[in-house]
N, C-alpha and C positions, 0 to 999 in steps of 0.2 A: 437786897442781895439774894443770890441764886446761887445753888451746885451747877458747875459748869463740868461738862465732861472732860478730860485729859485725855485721856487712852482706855484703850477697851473696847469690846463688842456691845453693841445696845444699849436701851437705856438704862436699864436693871442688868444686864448680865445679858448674855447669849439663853436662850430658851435651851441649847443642849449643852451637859455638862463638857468639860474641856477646852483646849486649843485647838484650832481647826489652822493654821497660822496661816490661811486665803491671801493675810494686810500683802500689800508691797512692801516694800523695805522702803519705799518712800514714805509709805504711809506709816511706816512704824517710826520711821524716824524723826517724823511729826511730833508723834506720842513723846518720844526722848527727849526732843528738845523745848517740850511743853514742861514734862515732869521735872526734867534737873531744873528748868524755871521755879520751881516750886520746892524744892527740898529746906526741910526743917518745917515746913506747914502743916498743918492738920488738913487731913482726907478727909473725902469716904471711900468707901471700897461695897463694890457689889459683884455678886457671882450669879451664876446659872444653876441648871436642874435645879436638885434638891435644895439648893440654896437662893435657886429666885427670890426677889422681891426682899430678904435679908440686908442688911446694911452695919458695916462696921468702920468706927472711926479710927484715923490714929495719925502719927506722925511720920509722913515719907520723909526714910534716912539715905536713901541712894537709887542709882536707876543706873543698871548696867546692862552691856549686850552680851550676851552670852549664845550659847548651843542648847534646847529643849534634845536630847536626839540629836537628831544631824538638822534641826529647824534653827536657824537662826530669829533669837527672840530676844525680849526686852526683860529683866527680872527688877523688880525693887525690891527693898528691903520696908514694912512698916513696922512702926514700934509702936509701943504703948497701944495695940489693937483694943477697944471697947466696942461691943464684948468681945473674950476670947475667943480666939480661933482655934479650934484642938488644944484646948487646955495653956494655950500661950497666947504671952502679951507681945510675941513677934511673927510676922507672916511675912513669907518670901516668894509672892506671884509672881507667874510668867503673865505679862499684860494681856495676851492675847486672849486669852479665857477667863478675864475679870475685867472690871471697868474702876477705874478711879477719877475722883471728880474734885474740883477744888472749890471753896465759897469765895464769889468774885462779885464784886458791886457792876452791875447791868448798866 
């Protein structure tokens, strides 16, 4: 079995911190209808800058389309984050500027 990527930039995260939201909306909508395949599953989750190459587990609770700004973007919800993110067991990424990956038999 292998982490298979869902959505997000790179392999580890974008090399700069942030959203840059480049995706088409075609291609975000790939990400969407990869993740709601997946809710209630355990993750991982990786970021950029300062948090390159860092990895944190948890369970995606939702994946909806919302407004970053006036950017049209994907947010989930994970829970149970190991380890915490900012002192909490819940993180609310906009996909663009993180990478979630799911463990799928190859």
């Amino acid at each position: 079995m292998q982490w298979v990527k869902l959505a997000g930039r790179g392999e580890l995260g974008d090399v700069n911190w942030g959203a840059d939201f480049s995706q088409s909306h075609e291609e975000k909508q790939t990400w969407c209808d990869e993740l709601i395949k997946h809710i209630g599953e355990i993750i991982v989750l990786t970021g950029g800058g300062s948090l390159a190459g860092k990895v944190w587990f948890g369970v995606l609770k939702s994946c909806d389309w919302g407004l970053c700004g006036d950017k049209e973007a994907i947010k989930v919800r994970l829970e149970n984050l190991t380890p915490k993110m900012a002192g909490s067991h819940v993180f609310e990424p906009w996909i663009d500027s993180w990478q979630i990956s799911v463990l799928e038999e190859q």
